[in-house]
C-alpha positions in Angstrom: 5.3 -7.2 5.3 8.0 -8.7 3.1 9.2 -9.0 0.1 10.3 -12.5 -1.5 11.2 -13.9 -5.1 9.8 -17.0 -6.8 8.9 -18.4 -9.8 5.9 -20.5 -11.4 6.5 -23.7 -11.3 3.7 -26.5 -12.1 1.1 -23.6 -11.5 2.1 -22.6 -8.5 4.1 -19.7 -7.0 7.6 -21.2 -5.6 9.8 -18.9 -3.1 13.4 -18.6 -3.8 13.5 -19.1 0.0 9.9 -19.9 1.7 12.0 -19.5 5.3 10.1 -18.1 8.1 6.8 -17.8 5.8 4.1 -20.1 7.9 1.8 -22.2 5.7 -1.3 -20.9 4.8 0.2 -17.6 4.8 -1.8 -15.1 2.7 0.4 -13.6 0.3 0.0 -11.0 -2.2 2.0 -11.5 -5.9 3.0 -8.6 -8.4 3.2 -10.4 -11.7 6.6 -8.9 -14.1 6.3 -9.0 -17.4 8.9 -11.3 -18.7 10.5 -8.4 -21.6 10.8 -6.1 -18.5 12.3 -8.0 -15.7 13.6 -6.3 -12.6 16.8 -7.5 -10.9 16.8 -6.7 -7.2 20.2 -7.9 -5.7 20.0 -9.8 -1.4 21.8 -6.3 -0.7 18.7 -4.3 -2.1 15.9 -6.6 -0.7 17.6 -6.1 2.8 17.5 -2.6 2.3 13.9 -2.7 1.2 12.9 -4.8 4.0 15.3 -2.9 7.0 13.1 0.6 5.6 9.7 -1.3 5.8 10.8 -2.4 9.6 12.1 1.4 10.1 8.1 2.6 8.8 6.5 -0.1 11.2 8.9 1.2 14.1 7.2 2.8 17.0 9.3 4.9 16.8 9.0 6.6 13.8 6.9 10.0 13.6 3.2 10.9 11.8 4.2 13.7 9.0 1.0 14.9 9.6 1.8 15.3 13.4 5.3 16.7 12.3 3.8 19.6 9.9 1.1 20.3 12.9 4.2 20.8 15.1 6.3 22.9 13.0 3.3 25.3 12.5 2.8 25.5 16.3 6.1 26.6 16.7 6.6 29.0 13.6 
């Protein structure tokens, strides 16, 4: 998953940067209302998207499993 920025543009959705997006690509869009807009800086959508890798790594743990652990061993 990713996050990207775009505008409407002729009726359709165009991507700040479309790069490494393959065509046909099924895409969900969250629509801002234009009195409420949200700024998100390149630093803050890295950081978004470098925590959505870190919650797809395999490496990462179930809290569920976690809590079932800490009981065992309370």
């Amino acid at each position: 998953m990713q996050i990207r920025r775009g505008r409407i543009q002729n009726g359709a959705v165009v991507l700040a940067d479309p790069t490494g997006i393959p065509e046909g690509a099924e895409v969900t869009v969250l629509i801002g209302r234009p009195q409420d807009p949200v700024d998100v800086s390149d630093e803050e959508l890295a950081e978004i998207d470098a925590g959505l890798a870190e919650a797809q790594s395999p490496h990462r743990v179930d809290a569920r499993a976690f809590l079932r652990e800490l009981r065992r061993g309370a």
